[in-house]
C-alpha positions as CSV (number, residue, x, y, z in Angstrom):
1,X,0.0,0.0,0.0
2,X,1.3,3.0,-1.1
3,X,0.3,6.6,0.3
4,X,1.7,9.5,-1.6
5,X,1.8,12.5,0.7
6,X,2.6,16.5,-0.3
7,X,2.6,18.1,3.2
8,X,3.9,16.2,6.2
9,X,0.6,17.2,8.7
10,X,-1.6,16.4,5.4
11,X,-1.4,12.2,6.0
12,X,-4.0,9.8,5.6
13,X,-5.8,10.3,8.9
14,X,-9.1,7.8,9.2
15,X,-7.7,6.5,6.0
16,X,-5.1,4.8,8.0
17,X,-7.6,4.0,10.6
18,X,-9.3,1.4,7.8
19,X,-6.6,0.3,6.2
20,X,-5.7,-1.4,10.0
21,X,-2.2,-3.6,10.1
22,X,-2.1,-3.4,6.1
23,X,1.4,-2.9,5.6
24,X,2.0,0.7,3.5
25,X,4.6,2.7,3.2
26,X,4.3,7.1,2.8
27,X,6.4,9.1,0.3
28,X,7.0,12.6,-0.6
29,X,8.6,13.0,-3.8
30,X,8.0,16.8,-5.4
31,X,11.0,17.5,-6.0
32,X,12.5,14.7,-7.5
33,X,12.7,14.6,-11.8
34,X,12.6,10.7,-11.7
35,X,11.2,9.5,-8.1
36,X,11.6,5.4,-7.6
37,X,8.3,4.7,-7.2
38,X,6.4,0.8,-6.8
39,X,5.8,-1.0,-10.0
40,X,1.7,-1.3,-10.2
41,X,2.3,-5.0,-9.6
42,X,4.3,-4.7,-6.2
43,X,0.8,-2.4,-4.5
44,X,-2.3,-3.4,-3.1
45,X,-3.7,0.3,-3.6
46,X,-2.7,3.7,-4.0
47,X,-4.3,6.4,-1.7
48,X,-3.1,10.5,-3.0
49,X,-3.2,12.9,-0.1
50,X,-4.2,16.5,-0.1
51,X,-1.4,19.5,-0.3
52,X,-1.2,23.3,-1.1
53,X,0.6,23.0,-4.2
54,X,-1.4,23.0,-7.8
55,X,-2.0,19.7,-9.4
56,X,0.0,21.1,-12.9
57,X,2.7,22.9,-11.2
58,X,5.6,20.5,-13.0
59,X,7.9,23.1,-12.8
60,X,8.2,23.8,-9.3
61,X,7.1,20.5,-8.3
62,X,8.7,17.8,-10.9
63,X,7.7,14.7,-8.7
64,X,4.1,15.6,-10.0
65,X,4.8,14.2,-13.3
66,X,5.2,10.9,-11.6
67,X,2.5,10.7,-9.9
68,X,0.4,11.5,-12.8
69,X,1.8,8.8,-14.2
70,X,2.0,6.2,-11.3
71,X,-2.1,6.6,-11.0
72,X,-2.4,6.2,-14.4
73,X,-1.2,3.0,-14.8
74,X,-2.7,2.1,-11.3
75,X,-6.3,2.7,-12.9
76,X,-5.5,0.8,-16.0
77,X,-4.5,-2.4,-13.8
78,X,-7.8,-1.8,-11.9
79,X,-6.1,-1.2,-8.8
80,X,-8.3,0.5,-5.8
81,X,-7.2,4.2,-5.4
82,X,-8.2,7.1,-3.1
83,X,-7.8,10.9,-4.1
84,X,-8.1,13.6,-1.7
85,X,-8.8,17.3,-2.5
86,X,-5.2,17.4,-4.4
87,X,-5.3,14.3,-5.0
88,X,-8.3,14.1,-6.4
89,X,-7.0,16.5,-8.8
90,X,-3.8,14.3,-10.0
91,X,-6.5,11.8,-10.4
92,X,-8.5,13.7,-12.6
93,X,-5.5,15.1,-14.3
94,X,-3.6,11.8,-14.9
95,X,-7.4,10.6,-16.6
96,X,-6.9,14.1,-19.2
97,X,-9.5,16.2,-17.2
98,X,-8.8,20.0,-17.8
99,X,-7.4,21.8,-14.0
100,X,-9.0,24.9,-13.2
101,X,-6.9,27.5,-10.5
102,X,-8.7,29.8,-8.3
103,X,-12.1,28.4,-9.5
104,X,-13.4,29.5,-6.2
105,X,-12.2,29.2,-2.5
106,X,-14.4,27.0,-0.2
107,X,-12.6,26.8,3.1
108,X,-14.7,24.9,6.2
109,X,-17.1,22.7,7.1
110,X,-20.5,22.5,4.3
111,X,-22.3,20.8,2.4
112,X,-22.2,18.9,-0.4
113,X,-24.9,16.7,-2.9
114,X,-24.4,12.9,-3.0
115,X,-25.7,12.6,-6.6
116,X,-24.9,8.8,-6.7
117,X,-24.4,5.9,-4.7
118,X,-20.9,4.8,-4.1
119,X,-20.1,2.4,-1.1
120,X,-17.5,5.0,0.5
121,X,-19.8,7.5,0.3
122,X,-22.7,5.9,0.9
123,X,-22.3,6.1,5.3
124,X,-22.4,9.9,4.8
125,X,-25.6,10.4,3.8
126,X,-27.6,12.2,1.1
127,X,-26.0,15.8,2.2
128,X,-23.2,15.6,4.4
129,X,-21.6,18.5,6.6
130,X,-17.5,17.5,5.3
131,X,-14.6,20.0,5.7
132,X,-13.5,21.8,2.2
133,X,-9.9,23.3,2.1
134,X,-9.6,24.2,-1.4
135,X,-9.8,26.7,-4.3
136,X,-8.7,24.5,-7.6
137,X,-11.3,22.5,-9.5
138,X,-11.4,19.8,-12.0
139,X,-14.1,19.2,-14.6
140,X,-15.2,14.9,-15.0
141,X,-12.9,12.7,-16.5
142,X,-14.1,11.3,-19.4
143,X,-16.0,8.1,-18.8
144,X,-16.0,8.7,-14.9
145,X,-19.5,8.8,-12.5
146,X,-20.1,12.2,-10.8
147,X,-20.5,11.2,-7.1
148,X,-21.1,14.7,-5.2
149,X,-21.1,18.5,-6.0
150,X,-21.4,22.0,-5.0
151,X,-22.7,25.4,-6.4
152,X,-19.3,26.7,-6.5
153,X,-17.2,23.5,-7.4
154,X,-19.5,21.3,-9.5
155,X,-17.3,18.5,-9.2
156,X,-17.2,17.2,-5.6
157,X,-16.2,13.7,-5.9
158,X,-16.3,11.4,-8.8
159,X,-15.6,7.5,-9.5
160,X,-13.7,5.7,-12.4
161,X,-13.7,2.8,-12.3
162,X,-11.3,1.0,-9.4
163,X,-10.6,5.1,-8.6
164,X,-12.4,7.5,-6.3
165,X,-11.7,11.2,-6.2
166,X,-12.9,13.2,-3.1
167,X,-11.9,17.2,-3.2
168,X,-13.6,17.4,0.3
169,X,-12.0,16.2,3.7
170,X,-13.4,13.3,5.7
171,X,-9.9,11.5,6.5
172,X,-9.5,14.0,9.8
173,X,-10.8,13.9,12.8
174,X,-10.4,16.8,15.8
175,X,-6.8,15.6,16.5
176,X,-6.1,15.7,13.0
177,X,-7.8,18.9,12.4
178,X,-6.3,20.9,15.8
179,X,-2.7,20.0,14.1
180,X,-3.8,21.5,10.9
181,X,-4.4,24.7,12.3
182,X,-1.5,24.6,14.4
183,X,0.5,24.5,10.9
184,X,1.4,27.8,9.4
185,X,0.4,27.4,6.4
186,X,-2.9,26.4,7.1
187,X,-3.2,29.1,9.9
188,X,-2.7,31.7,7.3
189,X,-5.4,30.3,5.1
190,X,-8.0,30.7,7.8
191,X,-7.0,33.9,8.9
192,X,-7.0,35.4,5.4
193,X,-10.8,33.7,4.8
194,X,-11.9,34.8,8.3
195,X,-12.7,31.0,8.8
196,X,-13.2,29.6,12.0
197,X,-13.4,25.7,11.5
198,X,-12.6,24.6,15.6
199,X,-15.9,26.2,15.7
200,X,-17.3,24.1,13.9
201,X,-15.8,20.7,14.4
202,X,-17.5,19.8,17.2
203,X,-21.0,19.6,15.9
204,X,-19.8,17.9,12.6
205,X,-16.9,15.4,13.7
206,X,-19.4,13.7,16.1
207,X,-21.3,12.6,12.8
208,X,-18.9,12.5,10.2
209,X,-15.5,10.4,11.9
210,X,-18.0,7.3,12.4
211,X,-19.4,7.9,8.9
212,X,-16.6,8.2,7.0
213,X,-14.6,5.3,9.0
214,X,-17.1,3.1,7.1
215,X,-17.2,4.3,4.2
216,X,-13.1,4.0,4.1
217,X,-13.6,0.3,5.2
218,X,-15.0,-0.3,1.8
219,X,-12.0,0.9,0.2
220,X,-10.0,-1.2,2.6
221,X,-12.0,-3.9,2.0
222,X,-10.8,-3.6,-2.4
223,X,-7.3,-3.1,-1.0
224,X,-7.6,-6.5,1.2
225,X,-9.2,-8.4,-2.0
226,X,-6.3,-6.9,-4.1
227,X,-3.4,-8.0,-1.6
C-alpha cells in the first residue's frame, strides 16, 4: 500500500484508521525529476493525499509528473485508489481532465450533494456536513460517474472505475484537524478567509468520523481483495 503525501501534517488520517495492520509505506517526492516509485504489480492500492501546491505545477514540483503517471497506470490495472482534494485533482489530471486554478475558495465545514451511490460515500448520507480546504477544480474525467457537487465546485467527488476522487475532507478527525491549524500554512489560510473551522468541528466530527470510517472500510476492504 502506497500513500503518496505533499505536506507532512496532510497524512492519511481515518484512512489509515481502515486500512488497519495493512502494511503501506508514505512518500513525498516533489521535487524529485525521476522519483523510484512501486511498480503497479508490487501495490495493493494507492491512496493521493491533499497539499497546497497546484496539481499542474511541473515546474516547481517535478515529482508531479510521476505521480500523474504512477495513478495512471494504477487505474488501467484496476487497482483500488483514493484521491483527496489534491489528489483528487492528479486523479483527474492523470485521466486528461482540464485543471481549473482559483475556480473559487471553499474553506470549512459544508455541504455537499451525494448525486450517486458509491459504497465509501454511501455512510455519509444524502448531504453531508464535510470539511472543504480548497480553491482548484477539476471538470469529469471522461467516462467517470459524478458522485457529489457543490454550487461553487461542480465537481465534488467522482468514481472511475477501481478510482475514487474526493476534493472534500473526511480522513481528519479533531486531533487531526487541531494540528492542521496549528501548521502555518494552514493558519494563514483561515486567517486570510476569516474562517473559524474549531468552531465548527464539534457539531460535525461527532457525525462524520464514524461515517466516514465506514465508508473507508470499503476501500480497505478492495485493497484487502487486491493484496
Amino acid at each position: 500500500m502506497l500513500v503518496l503525501q505533499h505536506a507532512p501534517w496532510e497524512g492519511p488520517g481515518l484512512i489509515a484508521r481502515a486500512l488497519g495492520s495493512h502494511p503501506r509505506t508514505s512518500r513525498i517526492v516533489l521535487d524529485e525529476d525521476s522519483p523510484d516509485l512501486p511498480a503497479i504489480r508490487d501495490l495493493a492500492g494507492l491512496v493521493v493525499m491533499g497539499g497546497p501546491m497546484a496539481a499542474d505545477d511541473d515546474e516547481r514540483y517535478p515529482g508531479l509528473v510521476a505521480e500523474r503517471r504512477l495513478i495512471a497506470e494504477a487505474v488501467d490495472a484496476d487497482l483500488p485508489v483514493l484521491g483527496v482534494c489534491l489528489g483528487m485533482q492528479l486523479l483527474a489530471r492523470a485521466l486528461g481532465a482540464p485543471l481549473h486554478r482559483a475556480n473559487a475558495t471553499e474553506i470549512g465545514f459544508g455541504a455537499v450533494a451525494v448525486v450517486a451511490h458509491d459504497p465509501v460515500l454511501a455512510p455519509l448520507g444524502e448531504r453531508p456536513d464535510v470539511l472543504h480546504w480548497h480553491s482548484d477544480a477539476v471538470d469529469l474525467p471522461e467516462g467517470a460517474t459524478l458522485l457529489a457537487a457543490t454550487r461553487r465546485t461542480p465537481v465534488q467527488a467522482f468514481r472511475a472505475g477501481s478510482a475514487l476522487g474526493l476534493q472534500f475532507h473526511v480522513e481528519v478527525d479533531a486531533t487531526m484537524l487541531r494540528s492542521w491549524i496549528a501548521t502555518p500554512t494552514m493558519a494563514t489560510d483561515l486567517a486570510l478567509h476569516r474562517v473559524d473551522v474549531m468552531g465548527s468541528a464539534t457539531r460535525v466530527l461527532g457525525t462524520l468520523v464514524p461515517a466516514a470510517t465506514r465508508g473507508f472500510a470499503a476501500f480497505a476492504d478492495a485493497v484487502a481483495a487486491r493484496a
